[in-house]
C-alpha positions as CSV (number, residue, x, y, z in Angstrom):
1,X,0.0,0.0,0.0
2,X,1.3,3.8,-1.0
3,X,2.5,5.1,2.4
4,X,0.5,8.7,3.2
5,X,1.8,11.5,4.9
6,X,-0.1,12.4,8.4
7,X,0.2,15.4,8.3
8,X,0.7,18.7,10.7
9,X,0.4,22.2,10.7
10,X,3.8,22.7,9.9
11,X,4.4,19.7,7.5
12,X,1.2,20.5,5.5
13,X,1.2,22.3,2.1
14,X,0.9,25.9,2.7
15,X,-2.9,25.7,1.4
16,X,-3.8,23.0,3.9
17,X,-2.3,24.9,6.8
18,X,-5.3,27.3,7.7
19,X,-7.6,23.9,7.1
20,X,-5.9,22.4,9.7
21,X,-6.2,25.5,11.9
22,X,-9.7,25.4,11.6
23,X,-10.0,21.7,12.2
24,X,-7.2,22.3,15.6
25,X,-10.2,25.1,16.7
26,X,-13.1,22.7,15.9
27,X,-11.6,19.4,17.4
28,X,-8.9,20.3,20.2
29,X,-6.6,18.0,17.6
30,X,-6.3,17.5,14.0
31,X,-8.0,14.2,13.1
32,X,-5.9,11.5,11.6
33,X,-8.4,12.0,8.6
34,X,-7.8,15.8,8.1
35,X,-3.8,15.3,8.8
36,X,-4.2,12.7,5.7
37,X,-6.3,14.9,3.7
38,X,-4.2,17.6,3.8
39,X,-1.5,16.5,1.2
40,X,-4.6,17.6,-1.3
41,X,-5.7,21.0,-0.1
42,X,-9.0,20.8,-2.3
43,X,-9.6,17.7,-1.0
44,X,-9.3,18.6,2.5
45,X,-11.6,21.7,1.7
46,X,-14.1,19.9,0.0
47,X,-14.9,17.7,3.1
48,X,-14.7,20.1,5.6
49,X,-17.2,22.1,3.4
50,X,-19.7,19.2,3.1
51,X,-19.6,18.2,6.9
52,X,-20.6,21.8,7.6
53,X,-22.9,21.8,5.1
54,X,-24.4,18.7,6.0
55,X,-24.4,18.6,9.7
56,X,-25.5,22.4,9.8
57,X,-27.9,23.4,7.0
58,X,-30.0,20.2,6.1
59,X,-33.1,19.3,8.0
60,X,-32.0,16.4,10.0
61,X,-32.1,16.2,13.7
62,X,-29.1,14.4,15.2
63,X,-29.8,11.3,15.3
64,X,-30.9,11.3,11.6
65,X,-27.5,12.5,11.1
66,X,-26.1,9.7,12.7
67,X,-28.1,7.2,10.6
68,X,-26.7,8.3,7.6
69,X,-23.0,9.0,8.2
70,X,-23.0,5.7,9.9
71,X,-24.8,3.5,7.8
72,X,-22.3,4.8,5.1
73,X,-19.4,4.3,7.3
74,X,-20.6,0.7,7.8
75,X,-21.6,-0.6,4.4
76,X,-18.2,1.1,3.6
77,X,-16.8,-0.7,6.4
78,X,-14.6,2.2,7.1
79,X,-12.3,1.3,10.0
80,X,-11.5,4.7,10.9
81,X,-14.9,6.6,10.5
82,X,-17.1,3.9,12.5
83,X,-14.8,4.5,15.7
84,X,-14.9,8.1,14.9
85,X,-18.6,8.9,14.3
86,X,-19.8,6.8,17.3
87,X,-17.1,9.2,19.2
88,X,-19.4,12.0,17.6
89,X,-22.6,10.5,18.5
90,X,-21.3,10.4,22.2
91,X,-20.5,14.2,22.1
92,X,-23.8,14.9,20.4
93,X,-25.9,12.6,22.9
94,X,-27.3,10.3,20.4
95,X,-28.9,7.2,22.3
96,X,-26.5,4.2,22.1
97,X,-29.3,2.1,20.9
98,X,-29.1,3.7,17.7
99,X,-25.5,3.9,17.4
100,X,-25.2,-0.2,18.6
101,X,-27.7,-0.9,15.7
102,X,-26.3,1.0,13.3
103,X,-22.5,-0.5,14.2
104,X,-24.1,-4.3,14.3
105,X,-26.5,-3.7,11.5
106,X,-29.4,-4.7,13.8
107,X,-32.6,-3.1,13.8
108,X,-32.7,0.6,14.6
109,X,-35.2,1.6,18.0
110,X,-38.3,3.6,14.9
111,X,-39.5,2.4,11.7
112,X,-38.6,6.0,10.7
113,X,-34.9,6.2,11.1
114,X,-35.0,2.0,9.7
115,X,-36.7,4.0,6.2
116,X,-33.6,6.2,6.5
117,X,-31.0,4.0,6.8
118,X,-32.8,1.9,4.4
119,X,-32.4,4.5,1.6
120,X,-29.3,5.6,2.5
121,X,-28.2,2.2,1.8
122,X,-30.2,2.1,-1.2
123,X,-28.5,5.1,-2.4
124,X,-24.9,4.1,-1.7
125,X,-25.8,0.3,-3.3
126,X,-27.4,1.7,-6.1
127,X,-25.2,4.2,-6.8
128,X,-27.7,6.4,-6.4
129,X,-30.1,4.8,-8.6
130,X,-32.6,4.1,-6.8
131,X,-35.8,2.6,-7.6
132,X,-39.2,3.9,-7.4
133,X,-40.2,2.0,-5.0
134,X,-38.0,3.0,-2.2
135,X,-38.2,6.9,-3.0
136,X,-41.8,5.9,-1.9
137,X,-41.0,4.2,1.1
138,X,-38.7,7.0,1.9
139,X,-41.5,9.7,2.0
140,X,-44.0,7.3,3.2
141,X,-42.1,7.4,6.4
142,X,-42.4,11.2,6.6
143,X,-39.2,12.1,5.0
144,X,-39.2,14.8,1.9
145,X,-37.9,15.2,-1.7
146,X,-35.8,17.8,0.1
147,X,-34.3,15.1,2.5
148,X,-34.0,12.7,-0.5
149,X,-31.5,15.2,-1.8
150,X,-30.4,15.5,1.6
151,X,-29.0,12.0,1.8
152,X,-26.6,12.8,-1.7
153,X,-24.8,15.5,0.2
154,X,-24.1,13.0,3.2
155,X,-22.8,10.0,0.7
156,X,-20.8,12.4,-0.8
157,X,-19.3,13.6,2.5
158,X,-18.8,9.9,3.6
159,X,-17.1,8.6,-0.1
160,X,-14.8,11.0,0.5
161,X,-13.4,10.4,3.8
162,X,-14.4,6.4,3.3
163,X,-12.6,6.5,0.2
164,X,-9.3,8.3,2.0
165,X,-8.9,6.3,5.1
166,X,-9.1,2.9,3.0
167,X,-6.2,4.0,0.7
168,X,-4.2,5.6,3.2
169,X,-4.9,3.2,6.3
170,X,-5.7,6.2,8.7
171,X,-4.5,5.1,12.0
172,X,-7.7,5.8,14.3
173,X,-7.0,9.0,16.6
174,X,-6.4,8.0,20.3
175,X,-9.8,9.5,21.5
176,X,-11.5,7.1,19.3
177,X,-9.7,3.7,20.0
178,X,-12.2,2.6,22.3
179,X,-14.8,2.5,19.8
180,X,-12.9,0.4,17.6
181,X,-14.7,-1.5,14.8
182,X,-15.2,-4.4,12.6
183,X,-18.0,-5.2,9.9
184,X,-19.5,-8.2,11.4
185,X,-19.7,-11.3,9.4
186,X,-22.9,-12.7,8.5
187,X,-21.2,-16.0,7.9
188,X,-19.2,-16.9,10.7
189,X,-20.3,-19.2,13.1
């Protein structure tokens, strides 16, 4: 595997060094992610961009947000962003009965955050062709056309950051060890 730089503010590119600043401010620490993301300034931009833009201007509540970064995160079975958005959840006092099922792939605690997970995955499978059928589902839980939209800007948050961490093997930050993950397998007995 292509060995990735981690990052700091003073081995950055000069582009990524205010990035970083922001993310020091935001987090008390640069995460491993950001560190990584850094050798591509635009990259690093892009994502910090998105999460803002998703976790501050759509409609969903916090747990909703939760749903869908972390039903990405799993069917991506991101090592790194598991660990780290269940650290999130914590901070942002999600019930741990939807972070367990969303980490085991169990049933979530409302049929309406199961229809969101449900077309999230069908979004992320599908590549975001999805059918009829579940667009109706969606909305038949009480979602909107806005929210189906919604869902696009948090896949495209989570490709990118799932997509880093698998090709650079971003160590997961201290803080986040304890929440360390791996996909179960269905076929293990």
């Amino acid at each position: 595997m292509t060995d990735f730089t981690i990052h700091t503010a003073e081995t950055a590119p000069e582009e990524s060094r205010p990035l970083l600043e922001t993310s020091q401010k935001t987090f008390g620490r640069i995460p491993g992610l950001h560190a990584v993301m850094a050798e591509a300034p635009a990259l690093l931009e892009g994502y910090q961009q998105l999460h803002k833009l998703f976790a501050e201007k759509t409609s969903f509540d916090k747990d909703e947000l939760t749903v869908v970064w972390q039903s990405v995160n799993v069917e991506h079975e991101c090592h790194y962003c598991v660990p780290a958005h269940t650290g999130i959840a914590k901070m942002m006092k999600v019930d741990d009965a939807i972070t367990n099922a969303l980490r085991d792939e169990t049933p979530l605690p409302n049929d309406r955050l199961e229809a969101l997970r449900s077309f999230t995955l069908a979004a992320v499978r599908d590549r975001g062709n999805v059918d009829a059928a579940a667009v109706d589902a969606f909305l038949a839980a009480g979602f909107t056309k806005r929210q189906v939209l919604e869902v696009i800007l948090g896949v495209s948050q989570k490709v990118m950051s799932n997509y880093t961490n698998h090709l650079a093997e971003t160590p997961v930050d201290e803080p986040m060890k304890a929440f360390a993950w791996e996909k179960a397998r269905k076929d293990a007995a």
